[in-house]
MDAnalysis code that builds the backbone (N, CA, C; Angstrom):
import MDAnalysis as mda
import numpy as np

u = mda.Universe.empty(642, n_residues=214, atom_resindex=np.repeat(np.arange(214), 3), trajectory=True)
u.add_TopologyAttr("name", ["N", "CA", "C"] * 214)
u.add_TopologyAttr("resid", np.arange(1, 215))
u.add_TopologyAttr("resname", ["UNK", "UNK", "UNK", "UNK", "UNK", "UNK", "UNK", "UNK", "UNK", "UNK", "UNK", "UNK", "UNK", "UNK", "UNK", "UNK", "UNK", "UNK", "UNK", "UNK", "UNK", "UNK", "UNK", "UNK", "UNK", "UNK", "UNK", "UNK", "UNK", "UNK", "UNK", "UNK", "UNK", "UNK", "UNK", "UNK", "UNK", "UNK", "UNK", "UNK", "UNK", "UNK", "UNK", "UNK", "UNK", "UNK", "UNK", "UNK", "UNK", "UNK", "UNK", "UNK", "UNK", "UNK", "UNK", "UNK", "UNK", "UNK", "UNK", "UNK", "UNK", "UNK", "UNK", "UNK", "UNK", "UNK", "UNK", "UNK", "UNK", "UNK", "UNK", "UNK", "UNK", "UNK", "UNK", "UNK", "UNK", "UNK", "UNK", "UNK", "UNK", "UNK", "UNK", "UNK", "UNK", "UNK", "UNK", "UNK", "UNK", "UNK", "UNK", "UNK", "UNK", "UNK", "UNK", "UNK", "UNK", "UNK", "UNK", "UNK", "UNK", "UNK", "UNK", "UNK", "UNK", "UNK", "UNK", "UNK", "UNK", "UNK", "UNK", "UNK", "UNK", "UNK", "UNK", "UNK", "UNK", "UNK", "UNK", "UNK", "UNK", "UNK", "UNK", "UNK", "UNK", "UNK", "UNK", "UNK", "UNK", "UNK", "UNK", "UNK", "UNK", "UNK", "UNK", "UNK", "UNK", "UNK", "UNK", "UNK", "UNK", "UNK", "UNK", "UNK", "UNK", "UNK", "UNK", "UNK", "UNK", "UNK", "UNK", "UNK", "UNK", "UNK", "UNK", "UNK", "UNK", "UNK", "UNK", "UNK", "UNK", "UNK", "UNK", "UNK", "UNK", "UNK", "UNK", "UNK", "UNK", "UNK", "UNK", "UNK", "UNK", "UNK", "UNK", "UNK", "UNK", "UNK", "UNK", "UNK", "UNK", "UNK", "UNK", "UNK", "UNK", "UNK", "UNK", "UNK", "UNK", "UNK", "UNK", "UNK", "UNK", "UNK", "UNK", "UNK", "UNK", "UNK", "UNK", "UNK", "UNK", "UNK", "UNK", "UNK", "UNK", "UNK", "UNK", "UNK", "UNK", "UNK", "UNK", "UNK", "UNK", "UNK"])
u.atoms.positions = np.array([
    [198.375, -97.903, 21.954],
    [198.721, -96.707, 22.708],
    [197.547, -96.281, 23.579],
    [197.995, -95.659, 24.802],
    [196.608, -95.038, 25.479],
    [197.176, -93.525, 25.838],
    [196.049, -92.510, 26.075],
    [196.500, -91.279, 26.309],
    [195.891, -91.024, 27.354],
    [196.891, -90.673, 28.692],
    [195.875, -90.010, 29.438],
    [195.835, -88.450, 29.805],
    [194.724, -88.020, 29.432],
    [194.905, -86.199, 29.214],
    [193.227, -86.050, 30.131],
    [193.424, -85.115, 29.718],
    [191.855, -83.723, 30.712],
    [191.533, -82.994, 29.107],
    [190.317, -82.514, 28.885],
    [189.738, -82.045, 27.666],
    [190.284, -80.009, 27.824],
    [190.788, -79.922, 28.940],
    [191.003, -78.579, 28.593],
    [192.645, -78.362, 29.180],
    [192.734, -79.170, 28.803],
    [194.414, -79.122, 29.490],
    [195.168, -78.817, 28.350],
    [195.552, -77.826, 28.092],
    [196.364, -77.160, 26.833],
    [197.439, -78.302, 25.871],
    [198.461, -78.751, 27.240],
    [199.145, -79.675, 26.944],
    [198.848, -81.351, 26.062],
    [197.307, -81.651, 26.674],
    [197.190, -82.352, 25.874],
    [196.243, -82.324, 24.950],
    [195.889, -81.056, 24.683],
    [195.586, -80.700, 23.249],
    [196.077, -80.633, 22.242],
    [197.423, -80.488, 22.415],
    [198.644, -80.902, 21.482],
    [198.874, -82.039, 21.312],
    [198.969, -83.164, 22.031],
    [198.832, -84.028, 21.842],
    [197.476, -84.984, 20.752],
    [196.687, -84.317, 21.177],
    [195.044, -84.947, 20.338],
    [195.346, -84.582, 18.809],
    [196.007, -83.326, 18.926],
    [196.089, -82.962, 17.131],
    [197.104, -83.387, 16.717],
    [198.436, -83.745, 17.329],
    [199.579, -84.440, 16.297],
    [198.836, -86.200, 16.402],
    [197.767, -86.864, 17.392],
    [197.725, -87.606, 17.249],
    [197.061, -87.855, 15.126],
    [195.664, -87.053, 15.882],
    [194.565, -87.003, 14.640],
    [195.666, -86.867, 13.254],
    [196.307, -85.697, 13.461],
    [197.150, -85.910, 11.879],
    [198.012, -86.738, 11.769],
    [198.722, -87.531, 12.520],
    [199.049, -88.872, 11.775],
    [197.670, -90.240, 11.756],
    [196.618, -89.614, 12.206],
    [196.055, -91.066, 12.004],
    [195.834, -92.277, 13.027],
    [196.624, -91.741, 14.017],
    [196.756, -92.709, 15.146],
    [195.737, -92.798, 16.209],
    [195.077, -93.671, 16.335],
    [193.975, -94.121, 17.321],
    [194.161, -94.704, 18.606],
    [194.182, -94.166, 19.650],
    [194.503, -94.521, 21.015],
    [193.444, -94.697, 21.348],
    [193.367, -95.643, 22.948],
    [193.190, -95.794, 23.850],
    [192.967, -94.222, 24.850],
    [191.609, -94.032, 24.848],
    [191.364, -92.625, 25.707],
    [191.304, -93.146, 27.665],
    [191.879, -92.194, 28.838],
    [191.829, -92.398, 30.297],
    [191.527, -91.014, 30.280],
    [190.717, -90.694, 31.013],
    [190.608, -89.107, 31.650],
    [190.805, -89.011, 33.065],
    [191.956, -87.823, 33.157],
    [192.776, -87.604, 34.507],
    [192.003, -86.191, 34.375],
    [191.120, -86.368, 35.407],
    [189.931, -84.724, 35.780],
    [190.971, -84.054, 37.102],
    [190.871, -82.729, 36.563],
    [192.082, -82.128, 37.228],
    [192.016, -81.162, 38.633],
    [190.047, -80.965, 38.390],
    [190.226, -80.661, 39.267],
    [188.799, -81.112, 40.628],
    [188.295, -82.163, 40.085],
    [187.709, -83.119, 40.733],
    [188.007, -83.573, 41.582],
    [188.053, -83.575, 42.998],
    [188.218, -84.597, 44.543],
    [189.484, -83.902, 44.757],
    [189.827, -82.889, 44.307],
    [191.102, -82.571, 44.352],
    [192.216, -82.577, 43.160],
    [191.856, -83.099, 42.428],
    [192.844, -83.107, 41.194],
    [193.056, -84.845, 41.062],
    [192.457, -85.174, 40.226],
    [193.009, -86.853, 40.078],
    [194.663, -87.463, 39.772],
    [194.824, -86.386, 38.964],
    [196.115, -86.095, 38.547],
    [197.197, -86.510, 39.782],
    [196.873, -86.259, 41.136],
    [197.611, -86.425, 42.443],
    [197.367, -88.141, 43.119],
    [196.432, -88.522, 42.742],
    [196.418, -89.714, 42.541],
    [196.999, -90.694, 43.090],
    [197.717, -91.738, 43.980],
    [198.586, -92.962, 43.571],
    [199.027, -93.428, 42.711],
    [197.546, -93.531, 42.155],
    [198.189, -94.587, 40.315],
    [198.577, -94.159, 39.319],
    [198.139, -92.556, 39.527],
    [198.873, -91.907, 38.240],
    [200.234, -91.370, 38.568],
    [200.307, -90.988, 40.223],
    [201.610, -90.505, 40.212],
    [202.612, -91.511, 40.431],
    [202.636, -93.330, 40.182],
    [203.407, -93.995, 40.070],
    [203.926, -94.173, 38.147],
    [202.529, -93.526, 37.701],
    [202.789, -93.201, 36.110],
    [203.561, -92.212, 35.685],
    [203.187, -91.040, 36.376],
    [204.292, -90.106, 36.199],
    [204.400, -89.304, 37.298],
    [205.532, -89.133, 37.850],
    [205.692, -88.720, 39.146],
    [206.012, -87.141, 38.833],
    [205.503, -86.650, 37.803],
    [205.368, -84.808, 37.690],
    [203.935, -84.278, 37.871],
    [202.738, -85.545, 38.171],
    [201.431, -85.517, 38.300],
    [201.189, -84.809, 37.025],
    [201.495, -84.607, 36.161],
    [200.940, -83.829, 35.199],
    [200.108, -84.687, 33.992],
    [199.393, -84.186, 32.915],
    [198.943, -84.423, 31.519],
    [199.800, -84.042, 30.890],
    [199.611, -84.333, 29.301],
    [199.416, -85.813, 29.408],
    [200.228, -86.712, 29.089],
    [200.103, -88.079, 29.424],
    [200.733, -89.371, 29.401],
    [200.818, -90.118, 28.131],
    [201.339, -90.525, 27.796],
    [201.345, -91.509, 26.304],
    [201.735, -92.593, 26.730],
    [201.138, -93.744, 26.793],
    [201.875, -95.294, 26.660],
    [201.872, -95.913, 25.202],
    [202.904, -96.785, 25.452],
    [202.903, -97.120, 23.996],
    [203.612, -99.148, 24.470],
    [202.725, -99.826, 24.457],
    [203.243, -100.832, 25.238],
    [204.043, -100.397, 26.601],
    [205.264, -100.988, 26.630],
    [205.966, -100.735, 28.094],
    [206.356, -99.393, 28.145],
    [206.472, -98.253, 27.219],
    [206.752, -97.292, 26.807],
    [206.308, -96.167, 27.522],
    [206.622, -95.354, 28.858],
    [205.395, -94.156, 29.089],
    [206.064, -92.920, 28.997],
    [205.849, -92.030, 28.132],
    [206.178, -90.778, 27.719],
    [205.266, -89.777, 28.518],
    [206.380, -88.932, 28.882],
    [205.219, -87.433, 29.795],
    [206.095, -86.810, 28.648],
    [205.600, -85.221, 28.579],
    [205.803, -83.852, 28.163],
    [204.972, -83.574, 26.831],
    [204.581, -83.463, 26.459],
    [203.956, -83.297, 25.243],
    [204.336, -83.010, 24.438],
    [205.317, -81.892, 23.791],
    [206.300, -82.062, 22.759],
    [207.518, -82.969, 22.501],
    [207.659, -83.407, 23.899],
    [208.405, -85.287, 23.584],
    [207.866, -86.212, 23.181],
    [206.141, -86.060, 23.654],
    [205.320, -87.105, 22.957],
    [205.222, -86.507, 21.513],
    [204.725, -85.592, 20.694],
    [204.659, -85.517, 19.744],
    [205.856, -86.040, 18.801],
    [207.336, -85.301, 19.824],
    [208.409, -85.725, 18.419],
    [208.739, -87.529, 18.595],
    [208.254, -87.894, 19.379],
    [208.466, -89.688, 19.596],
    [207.311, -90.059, 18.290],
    [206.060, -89.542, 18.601],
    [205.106, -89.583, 17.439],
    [205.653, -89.312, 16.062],
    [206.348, -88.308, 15.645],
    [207.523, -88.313, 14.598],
    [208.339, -89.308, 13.792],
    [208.825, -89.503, 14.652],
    [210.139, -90.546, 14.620],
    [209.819, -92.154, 14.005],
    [208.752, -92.184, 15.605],
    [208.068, -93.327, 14.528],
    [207.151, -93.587, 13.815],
    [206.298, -92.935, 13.255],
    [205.443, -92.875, 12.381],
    [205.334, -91.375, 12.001],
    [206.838, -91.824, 10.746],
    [206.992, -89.836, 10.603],
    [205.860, -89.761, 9.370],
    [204.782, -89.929, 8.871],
    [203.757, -89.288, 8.147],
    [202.302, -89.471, 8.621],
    [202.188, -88.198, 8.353],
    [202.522, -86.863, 7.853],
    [203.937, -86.299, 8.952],
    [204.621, -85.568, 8.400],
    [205.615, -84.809, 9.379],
    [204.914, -84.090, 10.782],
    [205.691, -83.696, 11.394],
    [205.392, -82.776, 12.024],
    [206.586, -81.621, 11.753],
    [207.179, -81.871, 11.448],
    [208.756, -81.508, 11.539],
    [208.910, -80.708, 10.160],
    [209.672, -80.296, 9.301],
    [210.195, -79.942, 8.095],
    [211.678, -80.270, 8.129],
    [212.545, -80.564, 7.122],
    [213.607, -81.629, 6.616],
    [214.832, -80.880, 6.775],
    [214.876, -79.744, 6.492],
    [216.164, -79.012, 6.841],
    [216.366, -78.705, 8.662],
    [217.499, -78.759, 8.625],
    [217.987, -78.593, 10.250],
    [217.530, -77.251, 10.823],
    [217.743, -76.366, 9.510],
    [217.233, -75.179, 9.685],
    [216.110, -74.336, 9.776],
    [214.972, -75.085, 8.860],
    [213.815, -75.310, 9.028],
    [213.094, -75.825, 10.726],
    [213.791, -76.764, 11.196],
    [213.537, -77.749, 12.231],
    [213.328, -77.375, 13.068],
    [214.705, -75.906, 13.400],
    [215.233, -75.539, 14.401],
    [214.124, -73.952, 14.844],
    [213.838, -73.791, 13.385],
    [212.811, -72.414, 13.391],
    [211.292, -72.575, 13.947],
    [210.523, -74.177, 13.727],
    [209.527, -74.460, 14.204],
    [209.595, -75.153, 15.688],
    [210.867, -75.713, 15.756],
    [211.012, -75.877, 17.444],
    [210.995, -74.363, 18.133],
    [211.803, -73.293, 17.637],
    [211.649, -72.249, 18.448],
    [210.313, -71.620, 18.191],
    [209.975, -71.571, 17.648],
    [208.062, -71.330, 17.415],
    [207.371, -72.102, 18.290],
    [207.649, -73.091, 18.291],
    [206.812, -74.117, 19.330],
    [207.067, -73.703, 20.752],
    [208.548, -73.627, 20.990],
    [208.848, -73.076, 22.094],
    [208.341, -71.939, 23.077],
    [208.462, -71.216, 22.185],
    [207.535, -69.823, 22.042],
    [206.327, -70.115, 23.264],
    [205.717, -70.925, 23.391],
    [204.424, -71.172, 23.491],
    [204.717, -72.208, 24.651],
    [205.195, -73.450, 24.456],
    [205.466, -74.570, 25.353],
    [206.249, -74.251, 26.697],
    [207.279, -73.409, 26.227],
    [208.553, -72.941, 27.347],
    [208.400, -71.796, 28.230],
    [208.078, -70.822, 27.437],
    [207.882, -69.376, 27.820],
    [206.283, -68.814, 28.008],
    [205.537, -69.352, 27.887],
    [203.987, -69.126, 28.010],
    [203.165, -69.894, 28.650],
    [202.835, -71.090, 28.456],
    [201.857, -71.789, 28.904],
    [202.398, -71.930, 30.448],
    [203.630, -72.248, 30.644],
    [203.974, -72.615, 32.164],
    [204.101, -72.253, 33.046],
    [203.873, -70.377, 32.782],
    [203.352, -69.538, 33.946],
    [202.387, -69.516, 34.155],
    [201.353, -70.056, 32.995],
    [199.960, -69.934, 32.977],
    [199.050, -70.886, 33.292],
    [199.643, -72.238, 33.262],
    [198.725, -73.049, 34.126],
    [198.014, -73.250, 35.123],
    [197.223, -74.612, 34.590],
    [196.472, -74.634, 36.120],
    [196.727, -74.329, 37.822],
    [198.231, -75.127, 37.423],
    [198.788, -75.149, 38.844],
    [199.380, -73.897, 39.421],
    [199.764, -72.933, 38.458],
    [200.462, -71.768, 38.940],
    [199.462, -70.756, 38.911],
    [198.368, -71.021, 38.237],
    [197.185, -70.037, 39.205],
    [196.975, -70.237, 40.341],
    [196.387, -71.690, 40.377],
    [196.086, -71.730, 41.746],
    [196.820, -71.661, 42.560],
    [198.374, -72.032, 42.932],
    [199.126, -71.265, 43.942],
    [198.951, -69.297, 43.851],
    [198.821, -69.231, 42.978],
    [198.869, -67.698, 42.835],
    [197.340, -67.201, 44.112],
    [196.423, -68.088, 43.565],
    [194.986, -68.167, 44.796],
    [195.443, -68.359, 46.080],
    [196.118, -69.612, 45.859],
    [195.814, -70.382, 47.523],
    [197.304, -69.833, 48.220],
    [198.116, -69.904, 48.080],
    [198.835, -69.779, 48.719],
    [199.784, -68.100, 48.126],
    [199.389, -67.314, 47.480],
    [200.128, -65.796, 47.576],
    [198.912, -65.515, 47.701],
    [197.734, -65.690, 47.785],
    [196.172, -64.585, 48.022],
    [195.970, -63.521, 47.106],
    [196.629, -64.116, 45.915],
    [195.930, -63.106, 44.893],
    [194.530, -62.944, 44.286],
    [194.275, -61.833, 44.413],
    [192.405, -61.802, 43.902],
    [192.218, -62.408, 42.310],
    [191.109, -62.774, 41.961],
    [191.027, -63.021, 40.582],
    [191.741, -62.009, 39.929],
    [191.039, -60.660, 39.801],
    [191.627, -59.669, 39.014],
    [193.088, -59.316, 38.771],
    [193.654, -59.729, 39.925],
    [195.361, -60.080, 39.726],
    [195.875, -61.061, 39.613],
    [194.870, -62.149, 39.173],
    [195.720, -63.179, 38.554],
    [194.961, -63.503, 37.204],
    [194.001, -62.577, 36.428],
    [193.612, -62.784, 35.511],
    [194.631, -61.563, 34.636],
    [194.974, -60.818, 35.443],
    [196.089, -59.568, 34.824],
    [197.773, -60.363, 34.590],
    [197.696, -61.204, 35.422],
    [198.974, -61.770, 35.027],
    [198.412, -62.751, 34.155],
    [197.923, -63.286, 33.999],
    [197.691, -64.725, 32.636],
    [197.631, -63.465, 31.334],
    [197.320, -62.324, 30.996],
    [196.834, -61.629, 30.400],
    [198.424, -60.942, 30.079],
    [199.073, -60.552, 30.447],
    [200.213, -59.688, 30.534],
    [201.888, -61.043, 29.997],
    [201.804, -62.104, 30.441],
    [202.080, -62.805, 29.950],
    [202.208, -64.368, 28.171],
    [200.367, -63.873, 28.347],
    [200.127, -64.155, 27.334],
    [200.673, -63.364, 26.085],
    [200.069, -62.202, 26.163],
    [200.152, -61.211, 25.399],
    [201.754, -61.188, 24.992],
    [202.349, -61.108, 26.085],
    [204.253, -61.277, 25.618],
    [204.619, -62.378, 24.649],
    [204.250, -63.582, 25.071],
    [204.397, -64.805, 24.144],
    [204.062, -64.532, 22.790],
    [202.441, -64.208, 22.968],
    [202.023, -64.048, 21.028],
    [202.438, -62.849, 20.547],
    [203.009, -61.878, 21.139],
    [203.620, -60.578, 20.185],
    [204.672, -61.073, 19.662],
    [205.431, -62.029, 20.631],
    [206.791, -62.541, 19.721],
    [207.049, -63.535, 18.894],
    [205.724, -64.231, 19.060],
    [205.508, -65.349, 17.869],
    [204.705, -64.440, 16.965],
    [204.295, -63.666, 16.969],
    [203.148, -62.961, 16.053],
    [204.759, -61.982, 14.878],
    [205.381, -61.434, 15.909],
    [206.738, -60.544, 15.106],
    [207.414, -61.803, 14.111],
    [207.751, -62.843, 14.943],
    [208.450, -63.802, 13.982],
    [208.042, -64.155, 13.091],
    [206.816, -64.580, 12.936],
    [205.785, -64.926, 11.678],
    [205.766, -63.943, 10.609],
    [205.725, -62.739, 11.026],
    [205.379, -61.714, 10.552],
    [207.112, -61.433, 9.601],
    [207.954, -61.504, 10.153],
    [209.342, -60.896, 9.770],
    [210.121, -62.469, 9.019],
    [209.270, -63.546, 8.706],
    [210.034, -64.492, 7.632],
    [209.517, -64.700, 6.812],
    [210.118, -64.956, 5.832],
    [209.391, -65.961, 4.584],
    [208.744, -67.132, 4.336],
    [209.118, -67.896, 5.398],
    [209.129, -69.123, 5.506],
    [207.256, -69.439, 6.382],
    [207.112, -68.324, 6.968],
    [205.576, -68.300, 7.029],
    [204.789, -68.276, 5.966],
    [203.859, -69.704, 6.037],
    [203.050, -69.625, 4.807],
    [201.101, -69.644, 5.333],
    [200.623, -70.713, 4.679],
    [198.987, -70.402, 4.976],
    [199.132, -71.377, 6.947],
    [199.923, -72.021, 7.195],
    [200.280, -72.261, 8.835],
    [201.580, -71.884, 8.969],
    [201.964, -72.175, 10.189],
    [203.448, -71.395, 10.815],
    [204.936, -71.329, 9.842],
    [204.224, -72.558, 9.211],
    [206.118, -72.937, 8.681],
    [205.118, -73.456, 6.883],
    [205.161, -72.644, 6.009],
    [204.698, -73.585, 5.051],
    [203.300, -73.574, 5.077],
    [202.986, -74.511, 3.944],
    [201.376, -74.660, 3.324],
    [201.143, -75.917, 4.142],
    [201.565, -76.167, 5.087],
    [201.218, -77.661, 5.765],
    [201.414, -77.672, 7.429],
    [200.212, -78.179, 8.338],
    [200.272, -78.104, 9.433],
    [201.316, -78.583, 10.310],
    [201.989, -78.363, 11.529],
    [203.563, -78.771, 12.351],
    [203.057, -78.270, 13.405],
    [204.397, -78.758, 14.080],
    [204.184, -78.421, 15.427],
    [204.182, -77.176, 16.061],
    [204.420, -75.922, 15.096],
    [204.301, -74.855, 15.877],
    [203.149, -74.974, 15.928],
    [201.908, -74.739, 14.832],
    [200.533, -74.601, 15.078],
    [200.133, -75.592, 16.350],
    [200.164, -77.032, 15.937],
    [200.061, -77.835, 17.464],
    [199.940, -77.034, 18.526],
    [201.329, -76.092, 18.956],
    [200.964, -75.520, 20.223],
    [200.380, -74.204, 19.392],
    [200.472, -73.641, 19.120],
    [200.255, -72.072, 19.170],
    [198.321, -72.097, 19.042],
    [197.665, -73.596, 18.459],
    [196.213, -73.121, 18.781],
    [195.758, -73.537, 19.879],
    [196.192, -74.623, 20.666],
    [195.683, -74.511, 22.003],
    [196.010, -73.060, 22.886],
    [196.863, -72.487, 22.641],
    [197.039, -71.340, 23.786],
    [195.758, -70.382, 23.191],
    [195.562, -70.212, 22.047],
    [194.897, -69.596, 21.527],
    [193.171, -69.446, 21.856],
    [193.310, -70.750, 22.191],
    [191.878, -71.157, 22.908],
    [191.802, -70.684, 24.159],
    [192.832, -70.995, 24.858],
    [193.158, -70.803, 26.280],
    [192.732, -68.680, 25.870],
    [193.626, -68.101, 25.573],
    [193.348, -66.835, 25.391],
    [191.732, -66.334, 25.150],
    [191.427, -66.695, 24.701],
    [190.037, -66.594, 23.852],
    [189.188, -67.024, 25.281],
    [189.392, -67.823, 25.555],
    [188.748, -68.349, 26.948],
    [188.413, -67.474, 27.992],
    [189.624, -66.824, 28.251],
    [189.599, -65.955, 29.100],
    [189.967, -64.376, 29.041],
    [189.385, -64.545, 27.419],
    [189.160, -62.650, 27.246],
    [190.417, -62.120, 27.158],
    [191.563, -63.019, 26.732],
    [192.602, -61.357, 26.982],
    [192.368, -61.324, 24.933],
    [192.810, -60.214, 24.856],
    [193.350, -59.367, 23.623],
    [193.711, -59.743, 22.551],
    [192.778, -60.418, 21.283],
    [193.875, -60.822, 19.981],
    [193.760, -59.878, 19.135],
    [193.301, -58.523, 18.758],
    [192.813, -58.251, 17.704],
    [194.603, -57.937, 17.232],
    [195.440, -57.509, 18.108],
    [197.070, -57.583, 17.532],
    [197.823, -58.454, 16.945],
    [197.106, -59.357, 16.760],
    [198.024, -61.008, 16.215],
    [197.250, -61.011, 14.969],
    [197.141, -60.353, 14.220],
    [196.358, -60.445, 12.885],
    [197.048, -61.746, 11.825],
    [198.006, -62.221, 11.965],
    [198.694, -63.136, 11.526],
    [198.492, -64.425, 11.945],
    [198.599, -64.220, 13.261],
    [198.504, -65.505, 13.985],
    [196.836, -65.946, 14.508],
    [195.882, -65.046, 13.828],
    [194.791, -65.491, 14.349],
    [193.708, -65.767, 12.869],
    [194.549, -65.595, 11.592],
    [194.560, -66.079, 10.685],
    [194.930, -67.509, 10.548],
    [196.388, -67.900, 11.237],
    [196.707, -69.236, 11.267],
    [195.625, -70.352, 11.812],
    [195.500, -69.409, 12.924],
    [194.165, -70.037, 14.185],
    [193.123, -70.794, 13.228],
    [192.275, -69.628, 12.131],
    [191.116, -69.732, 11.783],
    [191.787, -70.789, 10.499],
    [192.615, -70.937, 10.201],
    [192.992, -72.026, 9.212],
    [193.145, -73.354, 9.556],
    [193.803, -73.371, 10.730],
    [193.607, -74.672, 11.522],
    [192.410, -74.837, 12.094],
    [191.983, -74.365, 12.663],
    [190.277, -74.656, 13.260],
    [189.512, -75.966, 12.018],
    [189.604, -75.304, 10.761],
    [189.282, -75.951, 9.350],
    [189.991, -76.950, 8.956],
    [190.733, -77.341, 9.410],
    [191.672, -78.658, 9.612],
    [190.566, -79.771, 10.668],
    [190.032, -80.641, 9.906],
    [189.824, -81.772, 10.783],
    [190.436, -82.543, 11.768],
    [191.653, -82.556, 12.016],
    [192.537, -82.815, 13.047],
    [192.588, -82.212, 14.376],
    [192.546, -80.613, 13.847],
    [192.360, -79.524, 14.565],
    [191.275, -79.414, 15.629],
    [190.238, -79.372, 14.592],
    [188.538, -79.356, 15.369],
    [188.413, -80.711, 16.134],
    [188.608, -82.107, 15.552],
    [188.412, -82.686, 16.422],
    [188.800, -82.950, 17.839],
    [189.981, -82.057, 17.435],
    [191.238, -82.133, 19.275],
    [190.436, -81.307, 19.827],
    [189.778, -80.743, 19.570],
    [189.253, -79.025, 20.818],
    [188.255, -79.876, 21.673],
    [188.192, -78.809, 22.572],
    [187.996, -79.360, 24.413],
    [186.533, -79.534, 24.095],
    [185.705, -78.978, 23.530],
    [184.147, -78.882, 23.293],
    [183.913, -80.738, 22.354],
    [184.886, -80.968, 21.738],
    [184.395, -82.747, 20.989],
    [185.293, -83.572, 21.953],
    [186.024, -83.214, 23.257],
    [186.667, -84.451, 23.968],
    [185.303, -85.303, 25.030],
    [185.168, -86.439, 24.796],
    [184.410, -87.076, 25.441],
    [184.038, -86.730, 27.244],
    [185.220, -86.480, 27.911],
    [184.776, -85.535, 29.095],
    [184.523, -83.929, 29.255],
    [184.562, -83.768, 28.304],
    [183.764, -82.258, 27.910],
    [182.645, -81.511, 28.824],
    [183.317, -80.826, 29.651],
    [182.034, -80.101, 30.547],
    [181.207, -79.221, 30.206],
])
């Protein structure tokens, strides 16, 4: 397998930690995002994936974009450790947790939709650090309420054992932390944070141990 990701690219930070907890050793490419222009825009990568985005998974002839498609392909076939939990119902509660984060959060907040927010609407920093901030904050109050209002939350999202909600919910977390907006309200979810951090899987995915690390 080879991965090609950026060390602070949220998306494939998720990726680095469902890799590490199953065990799986790839092949590292670094697509620098915002170097010469974004490498990501590329020829060769955008004949790899024509959404220019991180990150990529090959797997022989195999090339997977999205990152929670790469993780649940990571699943499927080499389902241990899980990512997943066994009931449909269970399944369906950590996909919408994950969601939480993947669907409704990170994708207003990216790289790319800042910088249009810069280059092309002329928004000042301060109004586009108020929208990453105002958005964020929406996402983790409602993953922070859900956690908060089941049972099924244990010492991580779903249970005594790491999944894919955590996957996403600590990269954004970083991302937040990064840029100063507001956790002291997620008292739940920044408990989860500090539990995964302590997860070797965890720590080794963060942007500060990825080999292009600025």
């Amino acid at each position: 397998m080879k991965l090609y990701d950026y060390f602070r690219s949220s998306a494939s930070f998720r990726v680095r930690i469902g890799l590490n907890l199953k065990g799986i050793e790839v092949e590292r490419a670094t697509i620098h995002l915002t170097r010469d222009g974004g490498e990501q825009f590329s020829e060769a990568f955008t004949q790899l994936n024509h959404q220019q985005l991180v990150p990529v998974l090959t797997d022989g002839d195999v090339v997977l974009t999205q990152s929670l498609a790469i993780l649940e392909y990571l699943d499927e076939t080499q389902p241990e450790p899980p990512l997943l939990p066994v009931s449909p119902a269970d399944r369906a509660r950590v996909r919408g947790l994950a969601q939480i984060i993947s669907c409704d959060t990170h994708p207003v907040n990216n790289l790319r939709i800042l910088n249009y927010l810069k280059t092309k609407m002329d928004q000042p920093d301060d109004d586009r650090n108020a929208w990453y901030r105002h958005w964020v904050d929406l996402g983790l109050s409602t993953f922070e309420n859900q956690l908060v209002e089941n049972a099924a939350t244990g010492k991580f999202c779903h249970g005594d054992l790491p999944g894919l909600a955590d996957i996403c919910l600590v990269p954004q977390i970083f991302n937040a932390k990064r840029l100063k907006c507001p956790l002291d309200g997620f008292p739940v979810l920044m408990k989860i944070f500090e539990t995964c951090m302590e997860h070797p899987a965890f720590d080794a995915a963060q942007p500060s141990n990825q080999p292009d690390a600025e």
